[in-house]
DSSP file (Angstrom, degrees, kcal/mol; ACC not computed):
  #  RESIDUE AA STRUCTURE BP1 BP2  ACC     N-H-->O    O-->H-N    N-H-->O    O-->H-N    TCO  KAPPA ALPHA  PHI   PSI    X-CA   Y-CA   Z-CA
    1    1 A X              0   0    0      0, 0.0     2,-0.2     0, 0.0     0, 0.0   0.000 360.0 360.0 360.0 131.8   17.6   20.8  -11.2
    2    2 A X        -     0   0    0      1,-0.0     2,-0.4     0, 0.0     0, 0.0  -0.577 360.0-126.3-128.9 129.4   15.7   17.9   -9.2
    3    3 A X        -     0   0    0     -2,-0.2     2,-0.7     1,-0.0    -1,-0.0  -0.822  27.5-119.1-110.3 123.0   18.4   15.5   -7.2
    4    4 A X        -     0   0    0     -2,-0.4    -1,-0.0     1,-0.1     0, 0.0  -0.517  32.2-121.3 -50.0 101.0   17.6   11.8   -8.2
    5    5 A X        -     0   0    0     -2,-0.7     2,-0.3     1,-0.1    -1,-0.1  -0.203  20.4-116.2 -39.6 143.8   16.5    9.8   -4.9
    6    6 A X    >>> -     0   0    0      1,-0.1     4,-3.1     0, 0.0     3,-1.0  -0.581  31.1-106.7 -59.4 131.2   18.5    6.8   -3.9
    7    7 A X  H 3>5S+     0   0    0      1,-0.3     4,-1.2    -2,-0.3    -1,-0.1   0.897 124.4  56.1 -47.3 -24.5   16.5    3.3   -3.9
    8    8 A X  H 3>5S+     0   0    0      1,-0.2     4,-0.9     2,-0.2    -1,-0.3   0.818 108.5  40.6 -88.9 -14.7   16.6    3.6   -0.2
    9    9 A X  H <>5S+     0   0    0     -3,-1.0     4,-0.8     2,-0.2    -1,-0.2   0.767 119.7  49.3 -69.2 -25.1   15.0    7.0   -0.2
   10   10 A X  H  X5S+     0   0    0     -4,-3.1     4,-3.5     2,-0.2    -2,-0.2   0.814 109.2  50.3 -35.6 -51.2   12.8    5.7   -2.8
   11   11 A X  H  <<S+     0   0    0     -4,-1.2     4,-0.2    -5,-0.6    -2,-0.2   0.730 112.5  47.0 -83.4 -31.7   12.1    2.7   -0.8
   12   12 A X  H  X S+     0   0    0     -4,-0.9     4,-1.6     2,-0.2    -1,-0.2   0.710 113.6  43.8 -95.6 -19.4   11.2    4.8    2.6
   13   13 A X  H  X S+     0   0    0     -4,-0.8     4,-1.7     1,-0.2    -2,-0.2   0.919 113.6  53.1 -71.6 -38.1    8.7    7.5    1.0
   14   14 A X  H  X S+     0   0    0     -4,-3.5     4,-1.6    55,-0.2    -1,-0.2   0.856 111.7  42.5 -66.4 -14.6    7.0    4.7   -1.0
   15   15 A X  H  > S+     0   0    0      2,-0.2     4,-1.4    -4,-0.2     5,-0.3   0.907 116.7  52.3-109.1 -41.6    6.4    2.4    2.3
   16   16 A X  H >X S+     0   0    0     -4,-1.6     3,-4.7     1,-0.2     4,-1.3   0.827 113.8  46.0 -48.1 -82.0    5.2    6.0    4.3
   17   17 A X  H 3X S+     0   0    0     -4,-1.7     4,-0.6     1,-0.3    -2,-0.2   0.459 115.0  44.1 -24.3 -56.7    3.0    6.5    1.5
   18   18 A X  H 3< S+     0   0    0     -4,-1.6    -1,-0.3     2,-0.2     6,-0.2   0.469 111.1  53.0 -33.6 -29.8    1.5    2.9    1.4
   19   19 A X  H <<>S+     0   0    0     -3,-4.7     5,-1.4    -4,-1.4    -1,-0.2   0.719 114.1  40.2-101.8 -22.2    1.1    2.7    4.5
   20   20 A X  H  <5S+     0   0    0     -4,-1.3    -2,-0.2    -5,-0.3    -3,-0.2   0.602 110.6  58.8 -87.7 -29.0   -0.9    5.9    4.7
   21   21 A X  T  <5S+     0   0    0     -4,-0.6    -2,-0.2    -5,-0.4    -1,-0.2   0.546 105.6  50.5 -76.6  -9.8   -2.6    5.3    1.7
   22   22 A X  T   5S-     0   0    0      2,-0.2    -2,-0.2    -5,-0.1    -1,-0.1   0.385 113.4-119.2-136.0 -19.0   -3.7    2.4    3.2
   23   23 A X  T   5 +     0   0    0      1,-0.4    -3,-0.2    -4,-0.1    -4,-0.1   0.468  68.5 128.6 101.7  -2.6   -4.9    4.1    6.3
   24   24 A X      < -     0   0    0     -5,-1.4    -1,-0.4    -6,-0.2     2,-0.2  -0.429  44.4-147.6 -94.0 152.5   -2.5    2.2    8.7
   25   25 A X     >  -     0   0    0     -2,-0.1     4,-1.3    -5,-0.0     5,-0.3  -0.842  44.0 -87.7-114.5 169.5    0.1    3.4   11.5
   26   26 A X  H  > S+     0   0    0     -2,-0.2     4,-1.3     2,-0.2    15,-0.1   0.479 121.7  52.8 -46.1  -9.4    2.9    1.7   12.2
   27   27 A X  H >> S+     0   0    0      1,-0.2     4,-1.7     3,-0.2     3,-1.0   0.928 109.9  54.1 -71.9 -65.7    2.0   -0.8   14.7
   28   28 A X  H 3> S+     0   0    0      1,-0.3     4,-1.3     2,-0.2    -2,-0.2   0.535 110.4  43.7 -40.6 -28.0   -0.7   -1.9   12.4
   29   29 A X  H 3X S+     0   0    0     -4,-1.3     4,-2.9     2,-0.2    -1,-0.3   0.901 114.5  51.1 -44.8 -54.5    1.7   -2.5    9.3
   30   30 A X  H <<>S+     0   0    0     -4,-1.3     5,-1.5    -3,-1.0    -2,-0.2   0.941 112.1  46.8 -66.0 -34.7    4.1   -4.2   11.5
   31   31 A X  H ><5S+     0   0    0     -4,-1.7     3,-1.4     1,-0.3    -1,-0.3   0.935 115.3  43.0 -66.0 -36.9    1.1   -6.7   13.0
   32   32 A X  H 3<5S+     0   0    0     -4,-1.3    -1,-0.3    -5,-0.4    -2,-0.2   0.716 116.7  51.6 -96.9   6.2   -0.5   -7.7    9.7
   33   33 A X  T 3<5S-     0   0    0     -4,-2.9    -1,-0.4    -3,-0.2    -2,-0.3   0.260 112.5-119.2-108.8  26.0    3.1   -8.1    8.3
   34   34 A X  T < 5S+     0   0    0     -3,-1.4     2,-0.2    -5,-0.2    -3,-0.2   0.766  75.1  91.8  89.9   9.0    4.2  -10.3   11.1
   35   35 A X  S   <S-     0   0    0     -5,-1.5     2,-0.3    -6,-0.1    -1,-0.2  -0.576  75.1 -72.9-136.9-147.1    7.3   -8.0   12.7
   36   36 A X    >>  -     0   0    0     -2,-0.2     3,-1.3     1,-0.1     4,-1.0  -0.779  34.6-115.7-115.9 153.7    7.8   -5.5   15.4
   37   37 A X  H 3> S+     0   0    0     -2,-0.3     4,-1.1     1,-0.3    -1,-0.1   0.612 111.6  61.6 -50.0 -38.5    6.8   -2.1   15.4
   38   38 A X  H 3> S+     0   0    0      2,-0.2     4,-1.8     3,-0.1    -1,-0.3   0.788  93.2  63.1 -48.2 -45.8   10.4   -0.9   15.5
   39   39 A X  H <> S+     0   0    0     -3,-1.3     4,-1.0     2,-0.2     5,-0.5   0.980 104.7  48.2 -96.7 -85.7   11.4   -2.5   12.1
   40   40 A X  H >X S+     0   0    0     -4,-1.0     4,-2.5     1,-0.2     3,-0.9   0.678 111.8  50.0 -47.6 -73.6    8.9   -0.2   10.2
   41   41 A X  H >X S+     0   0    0     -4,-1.1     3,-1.8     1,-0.3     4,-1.2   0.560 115.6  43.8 -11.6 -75.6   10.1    2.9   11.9
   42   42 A X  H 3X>S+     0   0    0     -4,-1.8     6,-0.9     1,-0.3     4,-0.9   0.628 108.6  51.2 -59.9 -16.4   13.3    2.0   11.1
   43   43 A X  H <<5S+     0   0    0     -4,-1.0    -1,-0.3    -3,-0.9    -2,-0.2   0.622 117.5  44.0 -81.1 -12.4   12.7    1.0    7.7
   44   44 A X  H <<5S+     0   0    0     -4,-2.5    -2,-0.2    -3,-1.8    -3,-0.1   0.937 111.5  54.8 -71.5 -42.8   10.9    4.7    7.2
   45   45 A X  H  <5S-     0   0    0     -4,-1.2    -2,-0.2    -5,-0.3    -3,-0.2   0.627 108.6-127.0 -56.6 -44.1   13.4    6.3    9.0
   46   46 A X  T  <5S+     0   0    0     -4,-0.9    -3,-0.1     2,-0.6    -4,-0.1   0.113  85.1 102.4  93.8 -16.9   16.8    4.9    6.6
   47   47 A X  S   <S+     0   0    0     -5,-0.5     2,-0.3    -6,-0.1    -4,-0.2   0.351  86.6  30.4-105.2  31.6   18.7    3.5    9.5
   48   48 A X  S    S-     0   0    0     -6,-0.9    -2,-0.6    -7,-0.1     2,-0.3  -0.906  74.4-145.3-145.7 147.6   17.6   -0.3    8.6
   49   49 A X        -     0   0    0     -2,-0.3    -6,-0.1   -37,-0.0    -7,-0.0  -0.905  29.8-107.5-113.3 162.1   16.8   -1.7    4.9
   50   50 A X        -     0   0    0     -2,-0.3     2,-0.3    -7,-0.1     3,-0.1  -0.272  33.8-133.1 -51.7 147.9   14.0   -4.4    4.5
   51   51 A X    >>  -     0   0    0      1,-0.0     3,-2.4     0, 0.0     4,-1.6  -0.980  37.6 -84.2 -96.1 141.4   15.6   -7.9    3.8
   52   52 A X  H 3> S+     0   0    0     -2,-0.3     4,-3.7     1,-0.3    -2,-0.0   0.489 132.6  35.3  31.9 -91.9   14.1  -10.2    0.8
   53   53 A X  H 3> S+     0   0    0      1,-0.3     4,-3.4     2,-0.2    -1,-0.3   0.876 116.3  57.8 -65.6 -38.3   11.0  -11.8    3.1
   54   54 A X  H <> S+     0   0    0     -3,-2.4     4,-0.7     2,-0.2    -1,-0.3   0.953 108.6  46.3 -67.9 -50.1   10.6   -8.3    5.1
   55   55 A X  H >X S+     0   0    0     -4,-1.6     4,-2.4     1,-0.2     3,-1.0   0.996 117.9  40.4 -49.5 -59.2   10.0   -6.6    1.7
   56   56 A X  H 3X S+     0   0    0     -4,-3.7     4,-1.2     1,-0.2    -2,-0.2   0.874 111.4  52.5 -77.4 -11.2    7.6   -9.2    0.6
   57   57 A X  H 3< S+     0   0    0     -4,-3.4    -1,-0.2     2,-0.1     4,-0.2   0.711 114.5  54.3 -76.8  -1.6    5.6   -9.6    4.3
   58   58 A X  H XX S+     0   0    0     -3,-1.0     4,-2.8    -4,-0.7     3,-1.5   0.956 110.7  39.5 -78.1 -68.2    5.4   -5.5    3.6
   59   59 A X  H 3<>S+     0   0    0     -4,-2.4     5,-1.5     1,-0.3     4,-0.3   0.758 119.3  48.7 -60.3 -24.0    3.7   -5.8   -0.1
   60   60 A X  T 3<5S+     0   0    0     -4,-1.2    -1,-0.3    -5,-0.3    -2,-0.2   0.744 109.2  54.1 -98.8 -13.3    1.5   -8.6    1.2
   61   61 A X  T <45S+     0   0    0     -3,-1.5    -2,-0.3    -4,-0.2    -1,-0.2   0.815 120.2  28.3 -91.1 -45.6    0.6   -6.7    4.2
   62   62 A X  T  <5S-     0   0    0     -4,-2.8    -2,-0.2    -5,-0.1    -1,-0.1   0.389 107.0-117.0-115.9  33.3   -0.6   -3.7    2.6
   63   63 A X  T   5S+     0   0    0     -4,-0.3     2,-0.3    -5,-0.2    20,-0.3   0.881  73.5 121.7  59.1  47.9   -1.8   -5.3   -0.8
   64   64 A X      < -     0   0    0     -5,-1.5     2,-0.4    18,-0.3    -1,-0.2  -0.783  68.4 -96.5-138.6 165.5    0.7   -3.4   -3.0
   65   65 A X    >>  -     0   0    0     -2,-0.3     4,-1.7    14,-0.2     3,-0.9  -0.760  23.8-122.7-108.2 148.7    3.5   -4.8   -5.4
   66   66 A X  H 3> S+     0   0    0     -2,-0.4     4,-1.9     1,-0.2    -1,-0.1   0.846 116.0  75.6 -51.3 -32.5    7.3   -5.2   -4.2
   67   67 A X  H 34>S+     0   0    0      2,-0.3     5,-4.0     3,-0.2    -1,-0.2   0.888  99.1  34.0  -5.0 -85.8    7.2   -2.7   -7.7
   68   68 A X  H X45S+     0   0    0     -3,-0.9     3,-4.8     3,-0.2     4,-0.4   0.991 117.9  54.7 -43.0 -64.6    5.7    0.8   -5.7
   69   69 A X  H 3<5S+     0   0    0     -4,-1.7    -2,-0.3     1,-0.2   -55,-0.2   0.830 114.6  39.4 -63.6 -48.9    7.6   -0.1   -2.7
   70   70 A X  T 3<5S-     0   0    0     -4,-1.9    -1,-0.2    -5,-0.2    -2,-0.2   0.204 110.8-114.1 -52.9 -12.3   10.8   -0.3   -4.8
   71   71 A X  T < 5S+     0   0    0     -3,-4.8    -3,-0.2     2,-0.2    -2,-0.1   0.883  79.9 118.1  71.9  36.3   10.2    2.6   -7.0
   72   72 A X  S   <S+     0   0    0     -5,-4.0     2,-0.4    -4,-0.4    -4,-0.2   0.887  84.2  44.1 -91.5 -42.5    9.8    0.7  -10.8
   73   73 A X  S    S-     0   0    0     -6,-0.1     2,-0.7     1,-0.0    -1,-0.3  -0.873  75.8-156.2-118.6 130.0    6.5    2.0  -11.0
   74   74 A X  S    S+     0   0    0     -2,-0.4     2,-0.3    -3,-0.1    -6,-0.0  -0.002  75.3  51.0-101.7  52.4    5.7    5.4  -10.0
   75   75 A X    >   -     0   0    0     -2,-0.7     3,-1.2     0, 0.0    -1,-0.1  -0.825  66.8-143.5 176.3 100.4    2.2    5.1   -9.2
   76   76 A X  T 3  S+     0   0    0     -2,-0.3    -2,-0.1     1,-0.3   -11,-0.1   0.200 102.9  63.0 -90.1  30.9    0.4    2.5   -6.9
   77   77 A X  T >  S+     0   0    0      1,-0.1     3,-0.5   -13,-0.0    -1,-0.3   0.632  90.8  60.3 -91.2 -25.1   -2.3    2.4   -9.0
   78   78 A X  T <  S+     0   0    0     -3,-1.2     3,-0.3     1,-0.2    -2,-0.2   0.336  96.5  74.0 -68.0  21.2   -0.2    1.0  -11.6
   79   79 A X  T 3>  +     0   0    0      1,-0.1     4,-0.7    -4,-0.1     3,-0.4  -0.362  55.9 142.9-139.7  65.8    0.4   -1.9   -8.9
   80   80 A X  T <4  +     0   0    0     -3,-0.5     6,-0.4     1,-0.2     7,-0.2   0.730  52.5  64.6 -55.9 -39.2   -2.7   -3.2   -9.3
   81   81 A X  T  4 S+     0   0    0     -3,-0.3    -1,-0.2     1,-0.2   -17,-0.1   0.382  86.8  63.2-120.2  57.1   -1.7   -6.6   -9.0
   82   82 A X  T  4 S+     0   0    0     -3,-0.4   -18,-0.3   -19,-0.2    -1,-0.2   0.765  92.7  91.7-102.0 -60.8   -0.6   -6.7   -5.6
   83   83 A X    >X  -     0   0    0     -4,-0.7     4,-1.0   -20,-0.3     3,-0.8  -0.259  63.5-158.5 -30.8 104.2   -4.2   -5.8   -5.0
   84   84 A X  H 3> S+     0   0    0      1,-0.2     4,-1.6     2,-0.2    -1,-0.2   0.663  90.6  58.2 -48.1 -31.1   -6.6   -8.4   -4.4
   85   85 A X  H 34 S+     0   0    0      2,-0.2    -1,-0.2     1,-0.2    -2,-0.1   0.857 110.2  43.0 -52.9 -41.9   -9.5   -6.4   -5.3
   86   86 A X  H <4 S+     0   0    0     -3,-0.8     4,-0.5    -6,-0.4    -2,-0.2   0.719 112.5  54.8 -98.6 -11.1   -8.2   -5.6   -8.7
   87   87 A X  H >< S+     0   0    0     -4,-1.0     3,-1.0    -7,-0.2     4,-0.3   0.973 111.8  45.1 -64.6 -72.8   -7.0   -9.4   -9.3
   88   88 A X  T 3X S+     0   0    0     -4,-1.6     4,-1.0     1,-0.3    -2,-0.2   0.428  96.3  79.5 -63.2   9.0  -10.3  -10.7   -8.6
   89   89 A X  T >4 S+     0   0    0      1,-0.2     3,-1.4     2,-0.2    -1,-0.3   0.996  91.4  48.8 -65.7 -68.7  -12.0   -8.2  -10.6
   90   90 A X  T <4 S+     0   0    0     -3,-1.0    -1,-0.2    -4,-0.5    -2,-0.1   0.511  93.8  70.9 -64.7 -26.1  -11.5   -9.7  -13.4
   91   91 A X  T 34 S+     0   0    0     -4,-0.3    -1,-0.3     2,-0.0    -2,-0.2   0.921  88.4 102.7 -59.2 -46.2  -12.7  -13.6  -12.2
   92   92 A X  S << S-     0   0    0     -3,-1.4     2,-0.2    -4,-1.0     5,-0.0   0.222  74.7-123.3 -54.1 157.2  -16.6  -11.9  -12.2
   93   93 A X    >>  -     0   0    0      1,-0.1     4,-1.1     4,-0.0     3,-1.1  -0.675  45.3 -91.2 -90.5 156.4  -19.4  -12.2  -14.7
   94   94 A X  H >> S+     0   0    0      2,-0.3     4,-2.0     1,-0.3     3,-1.0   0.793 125.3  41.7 -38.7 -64.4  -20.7   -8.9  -16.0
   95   95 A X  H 3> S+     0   0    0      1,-0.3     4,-0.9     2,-0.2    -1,-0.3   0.885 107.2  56.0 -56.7 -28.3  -23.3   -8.7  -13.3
   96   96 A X  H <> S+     0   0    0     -3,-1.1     4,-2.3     1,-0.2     3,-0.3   0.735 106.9  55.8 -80.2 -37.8  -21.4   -9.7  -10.5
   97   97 A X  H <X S+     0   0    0     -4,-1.1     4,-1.8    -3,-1.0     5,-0.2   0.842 105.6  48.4 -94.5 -35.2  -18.9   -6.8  -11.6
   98   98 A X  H  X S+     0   0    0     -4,-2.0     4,-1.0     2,-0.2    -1,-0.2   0.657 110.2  51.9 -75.3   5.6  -21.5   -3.9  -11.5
   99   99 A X  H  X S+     0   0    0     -4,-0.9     4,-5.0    -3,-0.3    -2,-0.2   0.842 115.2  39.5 -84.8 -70.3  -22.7   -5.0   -8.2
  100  100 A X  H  X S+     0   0    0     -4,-2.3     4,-2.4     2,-0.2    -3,-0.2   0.832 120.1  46.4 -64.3 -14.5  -18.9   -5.0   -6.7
  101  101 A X  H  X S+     0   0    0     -4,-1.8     4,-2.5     2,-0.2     5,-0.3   0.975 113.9  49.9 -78.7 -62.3  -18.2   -1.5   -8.8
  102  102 A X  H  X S+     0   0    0     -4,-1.0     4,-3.7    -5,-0.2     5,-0.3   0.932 116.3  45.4 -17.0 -75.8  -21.8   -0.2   -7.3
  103  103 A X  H >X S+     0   0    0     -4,-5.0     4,-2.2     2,-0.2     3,-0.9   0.962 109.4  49.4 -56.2 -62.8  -20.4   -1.4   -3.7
  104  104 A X  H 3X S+     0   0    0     -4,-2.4     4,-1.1     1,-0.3    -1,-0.2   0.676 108.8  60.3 -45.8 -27.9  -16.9    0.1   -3.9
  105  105 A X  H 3X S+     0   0    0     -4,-2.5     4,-2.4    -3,-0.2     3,-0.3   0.939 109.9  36.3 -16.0 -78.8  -18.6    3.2   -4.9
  106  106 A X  H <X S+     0   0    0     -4,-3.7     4,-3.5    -3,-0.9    -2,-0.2   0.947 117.0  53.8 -71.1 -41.6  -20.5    3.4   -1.9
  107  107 A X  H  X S+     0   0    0     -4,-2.2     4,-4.0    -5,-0.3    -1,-0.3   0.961 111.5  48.6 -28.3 -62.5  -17.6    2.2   -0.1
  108  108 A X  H  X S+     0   0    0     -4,-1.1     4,-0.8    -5,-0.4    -2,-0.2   0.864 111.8  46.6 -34.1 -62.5  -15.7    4.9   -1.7
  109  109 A X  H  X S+     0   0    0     -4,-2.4     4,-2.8     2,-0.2    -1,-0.2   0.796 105.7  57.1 -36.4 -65.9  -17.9    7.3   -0.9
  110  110 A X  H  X S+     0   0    0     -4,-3.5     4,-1.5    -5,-0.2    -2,-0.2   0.916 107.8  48.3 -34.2 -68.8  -18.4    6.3    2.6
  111  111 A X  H  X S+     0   0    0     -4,-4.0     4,-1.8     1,-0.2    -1,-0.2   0.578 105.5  59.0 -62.8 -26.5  -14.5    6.7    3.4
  112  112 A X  H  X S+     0   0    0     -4,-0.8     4,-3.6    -3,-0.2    -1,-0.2   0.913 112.9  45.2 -69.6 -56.3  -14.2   10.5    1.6
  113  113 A X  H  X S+     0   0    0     -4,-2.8     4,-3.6     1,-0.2    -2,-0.2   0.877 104.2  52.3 -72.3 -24.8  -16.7   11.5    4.1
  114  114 A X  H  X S+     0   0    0     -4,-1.5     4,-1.9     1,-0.2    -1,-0.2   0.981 115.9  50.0 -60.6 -46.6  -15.5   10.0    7.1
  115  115 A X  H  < S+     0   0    0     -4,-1.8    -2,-0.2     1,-0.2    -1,-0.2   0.973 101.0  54.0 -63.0 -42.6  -12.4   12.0    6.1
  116  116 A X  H  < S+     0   0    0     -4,-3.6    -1,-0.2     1,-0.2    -2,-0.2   0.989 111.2  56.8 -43.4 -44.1  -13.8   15.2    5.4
  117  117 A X  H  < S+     0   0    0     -4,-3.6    -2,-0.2    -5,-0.2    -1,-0.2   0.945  91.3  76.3 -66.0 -36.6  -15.2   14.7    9.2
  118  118 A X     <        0   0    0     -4,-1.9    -4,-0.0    -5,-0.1     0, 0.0  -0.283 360.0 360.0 -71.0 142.5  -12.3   14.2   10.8
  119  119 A X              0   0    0     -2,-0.0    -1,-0.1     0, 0.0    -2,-0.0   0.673 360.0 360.0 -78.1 360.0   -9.8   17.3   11.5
């Protein structure tokens, strides 16, 4: 039998994850959301929660929906539209959308290998 998480245990795997998915360490979260390096630690850690505007400067910093971090959706790909890539997807004309699929590809690509190099 599988112990149901608490939204705040929820709330600190989803933001490690995010934040790792997203290739950032904590300073770097905390700079492009606008607080101190301390306040993620502690929000990873459990011994602070996020308030209101610290949850959303989170999602908007690492292009994810308040959703993931929050545990509604169990799957950041289903929070697509936090993304800006996958919002604007949709604005393009038919060429204009194999071009950017072509680039993210290569993009894609790129980033798999750099990781393979690294130990």
């Amino acid at each position: 039998m599988t112990e149901e998480l608490t939204p705040s245990e929820i709330f600190r795997e989803r933001l490690k994850k995010a934040r790792n998915l997203r290739g950032y360490n904590q300073e770097d979260l905390a700079v492009r959301a606008g607080m101190p390096p301390s306040s993620i630690a502690h929000f990873e850690t459990g011994t602070r929660k996020p308030s209101f505007e610290s949850l959303r400067r989170l999602a908007v910093a690492l292009e994810i929906t308040t959703d993931y971090l929050l545990g509604r959706v169990d799957d950041p790909e289903l929070a697509q539209a936090g993304d800006p890539l996958f919002r604007d997807i949709g604005k393009l004309s038919g060429n204009d959308r194999e071009i950017a699929k072509d680039f993210l590809e290569m993009l894609a690509k790129r980033n798999a290998a750099k990781k393979d190099k690294d130990p």
